[in-house]
KOLZA-797468 format. One line per field, with one value per atom (N, C-alpha, C, O): residue number from 1; x, y, z. Coordinates in Angstrom, 3 decimals, decimal comma. Each point is the difference from the previous one (the first is absolute). Layout:
N
nr (NUM|...) $
xx (X|...) $
yy (Y|...) $
zz (Z|...) $
***
This chain:
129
nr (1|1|1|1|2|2|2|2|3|3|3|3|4|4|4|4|5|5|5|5|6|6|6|6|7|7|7|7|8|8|8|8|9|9|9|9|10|10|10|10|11|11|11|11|12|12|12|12|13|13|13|13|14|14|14|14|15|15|15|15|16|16|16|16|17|17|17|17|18|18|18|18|19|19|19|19|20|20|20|20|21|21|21|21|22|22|22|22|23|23|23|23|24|24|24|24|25|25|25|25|26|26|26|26|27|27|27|27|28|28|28|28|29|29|29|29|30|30|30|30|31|31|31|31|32|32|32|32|33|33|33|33|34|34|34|34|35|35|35|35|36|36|36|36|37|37|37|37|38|38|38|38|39|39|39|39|40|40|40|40|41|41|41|41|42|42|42|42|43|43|43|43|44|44|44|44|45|45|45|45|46|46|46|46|47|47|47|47|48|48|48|48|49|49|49|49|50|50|50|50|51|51|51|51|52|52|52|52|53|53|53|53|54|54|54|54|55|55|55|55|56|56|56|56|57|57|57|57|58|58|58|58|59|59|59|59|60|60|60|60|61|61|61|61|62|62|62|62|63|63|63|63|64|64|64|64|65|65|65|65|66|66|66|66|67|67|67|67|68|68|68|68|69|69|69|69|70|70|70|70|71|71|71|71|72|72|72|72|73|73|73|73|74|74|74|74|75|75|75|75|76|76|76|76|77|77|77|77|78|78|78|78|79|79|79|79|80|80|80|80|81|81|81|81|82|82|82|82|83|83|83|83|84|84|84|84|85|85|85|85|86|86|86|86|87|87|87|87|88|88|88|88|89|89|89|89|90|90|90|90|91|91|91|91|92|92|92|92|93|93|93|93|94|94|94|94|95|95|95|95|96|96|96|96|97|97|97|97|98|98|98|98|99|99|99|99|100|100|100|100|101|101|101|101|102|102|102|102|103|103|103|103|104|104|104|104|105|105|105|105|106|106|106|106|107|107|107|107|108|108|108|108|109|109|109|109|110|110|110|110|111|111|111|111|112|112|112|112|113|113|113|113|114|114|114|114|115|115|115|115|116|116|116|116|117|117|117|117|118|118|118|118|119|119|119|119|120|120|120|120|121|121|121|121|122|122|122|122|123|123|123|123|124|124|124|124|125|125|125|125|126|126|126|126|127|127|127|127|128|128|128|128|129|129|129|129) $
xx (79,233|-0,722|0,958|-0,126|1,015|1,301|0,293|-0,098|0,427|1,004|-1,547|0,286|-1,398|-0,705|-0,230|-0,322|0,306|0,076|1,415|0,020|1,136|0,950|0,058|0,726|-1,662|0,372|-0,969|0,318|-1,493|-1,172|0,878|-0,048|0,682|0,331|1,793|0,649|-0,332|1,015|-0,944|0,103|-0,808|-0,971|-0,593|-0,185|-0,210|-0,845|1,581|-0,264|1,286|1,075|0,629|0,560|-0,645|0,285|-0,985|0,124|-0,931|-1,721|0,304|-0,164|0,812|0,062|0,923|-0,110|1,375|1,013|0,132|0,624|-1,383|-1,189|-0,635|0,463|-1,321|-0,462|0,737|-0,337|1,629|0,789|0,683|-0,098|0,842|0,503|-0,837|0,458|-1,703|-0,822|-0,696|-0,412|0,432|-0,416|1,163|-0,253|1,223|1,715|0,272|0,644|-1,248|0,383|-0,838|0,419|-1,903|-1,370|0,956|0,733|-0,915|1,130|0,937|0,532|-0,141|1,877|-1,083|0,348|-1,163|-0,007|-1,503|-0,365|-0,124|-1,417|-0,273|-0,787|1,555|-0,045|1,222|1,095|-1,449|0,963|1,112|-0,141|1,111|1,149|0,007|-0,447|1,107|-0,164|1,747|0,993|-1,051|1,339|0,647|-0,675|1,744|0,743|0,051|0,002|0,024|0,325|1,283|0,584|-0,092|1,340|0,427|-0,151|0,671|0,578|1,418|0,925|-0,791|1,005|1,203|-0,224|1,711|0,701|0,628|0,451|-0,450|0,669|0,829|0,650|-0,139|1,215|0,940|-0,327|1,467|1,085|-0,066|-0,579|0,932|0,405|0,804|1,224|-1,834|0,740|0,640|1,146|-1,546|0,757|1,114|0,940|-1,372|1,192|1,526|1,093|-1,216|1,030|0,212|0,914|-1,264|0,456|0,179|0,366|-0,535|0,272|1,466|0,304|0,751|1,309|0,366|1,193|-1,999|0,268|0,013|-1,086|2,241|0,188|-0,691|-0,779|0,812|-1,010|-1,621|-0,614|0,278|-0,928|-0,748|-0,913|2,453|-0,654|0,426|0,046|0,602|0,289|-1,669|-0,221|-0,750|-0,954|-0,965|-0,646|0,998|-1,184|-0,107|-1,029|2,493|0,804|-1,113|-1,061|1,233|-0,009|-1,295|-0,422|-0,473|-1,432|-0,656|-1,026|1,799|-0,033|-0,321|0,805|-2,130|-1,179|0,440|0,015|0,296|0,208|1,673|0,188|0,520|1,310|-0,839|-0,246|-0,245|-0,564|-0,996|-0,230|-0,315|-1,165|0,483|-0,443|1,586|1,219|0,580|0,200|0,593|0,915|-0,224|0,551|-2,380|-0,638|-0,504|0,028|-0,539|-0,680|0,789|-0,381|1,823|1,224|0,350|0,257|-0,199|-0,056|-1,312|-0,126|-0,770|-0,804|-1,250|-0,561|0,206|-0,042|-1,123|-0,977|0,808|-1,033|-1,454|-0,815|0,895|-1,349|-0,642|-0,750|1,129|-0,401|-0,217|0,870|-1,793|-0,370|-0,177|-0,488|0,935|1,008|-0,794|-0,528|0,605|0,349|0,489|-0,144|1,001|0,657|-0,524|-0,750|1,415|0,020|0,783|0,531|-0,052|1,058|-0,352|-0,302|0,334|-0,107|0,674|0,214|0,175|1,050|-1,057|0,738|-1,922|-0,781|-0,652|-0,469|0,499|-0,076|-1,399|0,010|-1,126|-1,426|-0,217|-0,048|-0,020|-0,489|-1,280|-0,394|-0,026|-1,133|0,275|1,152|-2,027|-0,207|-0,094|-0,874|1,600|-0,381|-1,253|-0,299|-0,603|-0,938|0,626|1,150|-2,017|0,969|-1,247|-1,129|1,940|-1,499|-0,855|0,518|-1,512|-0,541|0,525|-0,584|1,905|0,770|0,623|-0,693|1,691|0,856|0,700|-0,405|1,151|1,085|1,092|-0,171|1,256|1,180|0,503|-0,171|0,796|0,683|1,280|0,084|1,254|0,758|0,497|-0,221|0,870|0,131|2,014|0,663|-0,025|1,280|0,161|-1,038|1,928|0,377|1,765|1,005|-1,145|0,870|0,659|-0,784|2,195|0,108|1,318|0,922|-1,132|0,944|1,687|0,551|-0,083|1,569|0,195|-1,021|2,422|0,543|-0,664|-0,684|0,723|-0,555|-1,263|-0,296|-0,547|-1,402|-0,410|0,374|-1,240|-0,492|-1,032|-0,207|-0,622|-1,024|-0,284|0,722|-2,115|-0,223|-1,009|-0,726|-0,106|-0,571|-0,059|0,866|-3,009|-0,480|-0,482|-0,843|1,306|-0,209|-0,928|0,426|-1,821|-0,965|0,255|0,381|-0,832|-0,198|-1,179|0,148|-1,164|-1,008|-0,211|-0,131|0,033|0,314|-1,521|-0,674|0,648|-1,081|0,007|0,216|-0,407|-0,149|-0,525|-1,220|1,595|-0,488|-1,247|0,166|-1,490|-0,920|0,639|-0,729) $
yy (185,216|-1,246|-1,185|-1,123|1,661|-1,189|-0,482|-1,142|2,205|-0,089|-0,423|-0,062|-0,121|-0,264|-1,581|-0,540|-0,005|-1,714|-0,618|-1,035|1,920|-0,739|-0,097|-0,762|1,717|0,174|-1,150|-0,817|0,563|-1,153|-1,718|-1,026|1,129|-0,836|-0,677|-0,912|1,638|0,092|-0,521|-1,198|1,816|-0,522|-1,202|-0,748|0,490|-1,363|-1,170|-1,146|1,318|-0,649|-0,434|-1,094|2,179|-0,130|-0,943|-1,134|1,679|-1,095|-1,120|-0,622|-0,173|-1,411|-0,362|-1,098|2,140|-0,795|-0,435|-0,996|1,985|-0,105|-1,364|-0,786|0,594|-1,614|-0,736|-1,165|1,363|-1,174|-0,114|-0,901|2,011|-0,331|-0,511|-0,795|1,482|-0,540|-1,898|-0,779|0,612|-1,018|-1,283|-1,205|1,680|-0,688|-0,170|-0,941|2,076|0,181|-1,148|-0,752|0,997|-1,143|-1,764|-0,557|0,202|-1,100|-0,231|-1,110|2,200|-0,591|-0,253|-0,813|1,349|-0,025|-0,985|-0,627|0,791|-0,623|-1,481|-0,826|0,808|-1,553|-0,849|0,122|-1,083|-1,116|-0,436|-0,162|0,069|-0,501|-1,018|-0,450|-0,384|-1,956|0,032|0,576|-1,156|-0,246|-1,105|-1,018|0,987|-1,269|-0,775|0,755|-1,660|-0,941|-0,685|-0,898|1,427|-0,151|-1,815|-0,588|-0,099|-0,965|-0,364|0,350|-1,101|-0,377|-0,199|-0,415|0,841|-0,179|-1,549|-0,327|-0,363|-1,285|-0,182|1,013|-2,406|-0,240|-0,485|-0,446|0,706|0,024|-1,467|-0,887|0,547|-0,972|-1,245|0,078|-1,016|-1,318|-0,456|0,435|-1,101|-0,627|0,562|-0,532|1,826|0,621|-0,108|-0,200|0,316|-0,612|-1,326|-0,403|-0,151|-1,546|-0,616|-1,174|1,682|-0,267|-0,304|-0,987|1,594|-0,136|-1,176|-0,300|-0,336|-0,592|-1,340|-0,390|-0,563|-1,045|-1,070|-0,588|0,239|-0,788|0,096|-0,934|2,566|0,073|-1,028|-0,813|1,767|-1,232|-0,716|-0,510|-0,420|-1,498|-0,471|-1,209|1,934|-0,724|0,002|-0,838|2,049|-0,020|-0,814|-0,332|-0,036|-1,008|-0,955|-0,154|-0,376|-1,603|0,132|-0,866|2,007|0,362|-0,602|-0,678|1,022|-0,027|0,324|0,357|-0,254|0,872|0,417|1,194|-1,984|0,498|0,787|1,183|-1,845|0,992|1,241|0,836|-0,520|1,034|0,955|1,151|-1,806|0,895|0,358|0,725|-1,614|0,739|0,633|0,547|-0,070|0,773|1,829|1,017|-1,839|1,263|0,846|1,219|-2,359|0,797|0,519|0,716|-0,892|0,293|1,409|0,870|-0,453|1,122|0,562|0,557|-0,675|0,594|0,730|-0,931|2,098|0,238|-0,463|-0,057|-0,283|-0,995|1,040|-0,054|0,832|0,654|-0,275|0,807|-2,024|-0,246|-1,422|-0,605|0,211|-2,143|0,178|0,825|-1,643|-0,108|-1,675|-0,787|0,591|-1,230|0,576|1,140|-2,382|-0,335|-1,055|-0,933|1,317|-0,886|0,345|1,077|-2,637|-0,341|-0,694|-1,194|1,742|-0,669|0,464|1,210|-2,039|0,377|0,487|0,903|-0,716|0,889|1,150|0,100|1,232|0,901|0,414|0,860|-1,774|0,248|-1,640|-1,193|1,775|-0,829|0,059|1,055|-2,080|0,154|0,955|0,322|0,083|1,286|-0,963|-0,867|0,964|-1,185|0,911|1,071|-1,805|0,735|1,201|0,186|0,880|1,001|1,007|0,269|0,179|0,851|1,183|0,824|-0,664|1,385|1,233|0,930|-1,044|1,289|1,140|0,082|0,777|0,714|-1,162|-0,834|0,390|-0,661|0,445|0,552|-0,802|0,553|-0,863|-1,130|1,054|-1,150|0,344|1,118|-1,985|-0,201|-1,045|-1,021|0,879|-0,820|-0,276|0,635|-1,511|0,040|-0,728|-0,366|-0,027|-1,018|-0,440|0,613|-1,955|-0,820|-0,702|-0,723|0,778|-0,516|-1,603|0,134|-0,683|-1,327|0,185|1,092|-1,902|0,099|-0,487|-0,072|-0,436|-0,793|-1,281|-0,458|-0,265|-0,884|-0,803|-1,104|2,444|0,068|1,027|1,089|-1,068|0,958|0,272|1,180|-1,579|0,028|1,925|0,659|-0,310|1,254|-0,195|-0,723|1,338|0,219|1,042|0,737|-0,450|1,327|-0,056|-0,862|1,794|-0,154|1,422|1,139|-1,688|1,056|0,103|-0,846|2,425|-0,258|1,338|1,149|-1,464|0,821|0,154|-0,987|2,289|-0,345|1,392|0,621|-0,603|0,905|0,033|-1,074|2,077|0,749|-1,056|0,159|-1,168|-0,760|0,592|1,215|-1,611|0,497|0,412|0,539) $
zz (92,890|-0,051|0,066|0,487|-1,061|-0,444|1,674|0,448|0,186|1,433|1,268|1,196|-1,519|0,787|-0,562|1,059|-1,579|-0,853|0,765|0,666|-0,928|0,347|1,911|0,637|-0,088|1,526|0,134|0,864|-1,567|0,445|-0,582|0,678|-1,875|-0,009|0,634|-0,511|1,563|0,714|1,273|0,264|0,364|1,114|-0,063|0,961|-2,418|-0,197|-0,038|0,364|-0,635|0,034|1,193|0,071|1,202|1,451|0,380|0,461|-0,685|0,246|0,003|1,049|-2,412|-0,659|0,926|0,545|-0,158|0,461|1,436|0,368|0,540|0,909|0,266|0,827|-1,413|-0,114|-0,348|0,209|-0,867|0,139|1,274|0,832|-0,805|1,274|1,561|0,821|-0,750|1,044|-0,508|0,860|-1,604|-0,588|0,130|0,020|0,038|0,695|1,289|0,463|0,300|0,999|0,995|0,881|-1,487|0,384|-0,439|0,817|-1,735|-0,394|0,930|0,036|0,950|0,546|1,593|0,856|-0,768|1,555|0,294|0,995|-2,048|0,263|-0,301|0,461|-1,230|-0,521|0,303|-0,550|1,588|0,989|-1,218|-1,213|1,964|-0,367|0,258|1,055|-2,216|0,391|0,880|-0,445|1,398|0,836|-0,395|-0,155|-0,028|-0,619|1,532|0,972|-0,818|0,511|0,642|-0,606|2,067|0,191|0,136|1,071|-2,292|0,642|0,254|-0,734|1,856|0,270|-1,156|-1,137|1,719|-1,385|0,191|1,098|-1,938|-0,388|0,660|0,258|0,437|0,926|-1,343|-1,099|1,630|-1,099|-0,977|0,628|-1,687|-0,561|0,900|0,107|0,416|0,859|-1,511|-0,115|-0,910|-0,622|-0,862|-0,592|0,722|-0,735|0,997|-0,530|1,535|1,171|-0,142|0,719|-1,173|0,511|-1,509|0,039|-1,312|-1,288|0,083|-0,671|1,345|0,119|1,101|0,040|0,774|0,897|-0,519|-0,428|0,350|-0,448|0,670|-0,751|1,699|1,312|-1,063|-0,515|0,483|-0,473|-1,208|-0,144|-0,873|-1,473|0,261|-1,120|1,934|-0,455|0,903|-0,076|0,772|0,822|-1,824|-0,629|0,438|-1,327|-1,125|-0,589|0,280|-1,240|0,675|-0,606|1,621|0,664|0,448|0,766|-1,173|0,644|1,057|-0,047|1,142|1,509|0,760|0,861|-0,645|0,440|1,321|0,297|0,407|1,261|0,050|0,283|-0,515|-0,165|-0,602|0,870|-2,139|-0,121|0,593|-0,374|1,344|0,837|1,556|0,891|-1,037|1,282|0,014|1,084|-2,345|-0,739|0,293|0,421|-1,288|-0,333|1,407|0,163|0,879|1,471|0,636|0,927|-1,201|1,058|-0,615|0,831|-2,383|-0,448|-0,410|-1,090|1,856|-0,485|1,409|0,577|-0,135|1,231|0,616|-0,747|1,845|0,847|0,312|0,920|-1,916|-0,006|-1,456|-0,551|0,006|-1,824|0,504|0,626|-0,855|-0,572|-1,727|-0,772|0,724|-1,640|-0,611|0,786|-2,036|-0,803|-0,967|-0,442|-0,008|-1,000|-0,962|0,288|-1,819|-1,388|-0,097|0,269|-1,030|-1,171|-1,282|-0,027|-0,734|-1,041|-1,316|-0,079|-1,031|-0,655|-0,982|-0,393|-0,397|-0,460|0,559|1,133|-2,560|0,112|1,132|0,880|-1,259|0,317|1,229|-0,301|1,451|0,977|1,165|0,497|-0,254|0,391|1,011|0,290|0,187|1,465|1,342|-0,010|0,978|1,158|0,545|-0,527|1,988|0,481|0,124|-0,397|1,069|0,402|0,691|-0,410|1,741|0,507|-0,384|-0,753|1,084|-0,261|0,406|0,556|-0,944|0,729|-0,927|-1,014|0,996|-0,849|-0,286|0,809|-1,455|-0,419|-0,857|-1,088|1,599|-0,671|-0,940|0,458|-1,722|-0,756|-0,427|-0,506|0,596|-0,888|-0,524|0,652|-1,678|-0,851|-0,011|0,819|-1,716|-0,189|-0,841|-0,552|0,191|-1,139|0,260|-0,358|1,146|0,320|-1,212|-0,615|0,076|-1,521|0,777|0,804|-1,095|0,338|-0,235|0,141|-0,388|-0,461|-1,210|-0,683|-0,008|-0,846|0,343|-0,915|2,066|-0,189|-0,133|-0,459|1,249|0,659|-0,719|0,435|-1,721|-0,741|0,482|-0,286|0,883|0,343|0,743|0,749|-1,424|0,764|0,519|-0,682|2,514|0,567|0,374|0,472|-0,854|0,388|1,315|0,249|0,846|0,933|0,651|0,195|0,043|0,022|1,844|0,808|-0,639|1,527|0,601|-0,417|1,317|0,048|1,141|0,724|-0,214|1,682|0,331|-0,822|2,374|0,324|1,251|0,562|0,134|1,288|1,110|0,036|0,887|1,229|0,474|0,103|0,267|0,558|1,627|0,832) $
***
């Protein structure tokens, strides 16, 4: 009696594991997979290049919009339309900016001995239609 309990409850155990495994198997194939979303990877850091460029900060010290938006288009590749901020606080307004991906970086321009002055220099660029 003993060895006929343990053969039913050995069968009823395959059974369970049975439905699990078919019950996994339904899960992997039946039910859609959400696809991530390939996007484009980020064009490199422009201001991190030009943080060393003296031309650079002295346009930012002297907040020189155009020295700065020349600086920046000449290093920066002619498949991106870009604006720029400067401002020496942490939190600045957002300029317009299109309905597009947009990329951002940021830097922090610090003055000299004589020119303490620091400028945050935001920059946000995005793919040319």
């Amino acid at each position: 009696m003993k060895l006929v309990e343990s053969k039913t409850a050995i069968i009823r155990t395959l059974e369970a594991l049975m439905a699990i495994f078919i019950t996994f198997i339904f899960l992997i194939i039946f039910i859609p997979q959400q696809r991530e979303q390939a996007f484009p990877a980020a064009p490199p850091s422009v201001l991190g290049n030009l943080g060393g460029n003296d031309v650079f900060r002295n346009c930012v010290l002297m907040q020189n919009y155009t020295c700065i938006n020349q600086t920046i288009d000449s290093h920066l590749e002619d498949k991106y339309d870009f604006k720029a901020n400067v401002s020496e606080s942490r939190v600045s307004a957002l300029p317009q900016l299109p309905q597009k991906r947009i990329y951002a970086n940021a830097i922090m321009i610090a003055g000299n001995t004589t020119n303490s002055t620091r400028q945050i220099v935001r920059l946000y660029y995005w793919a040319k239609d």
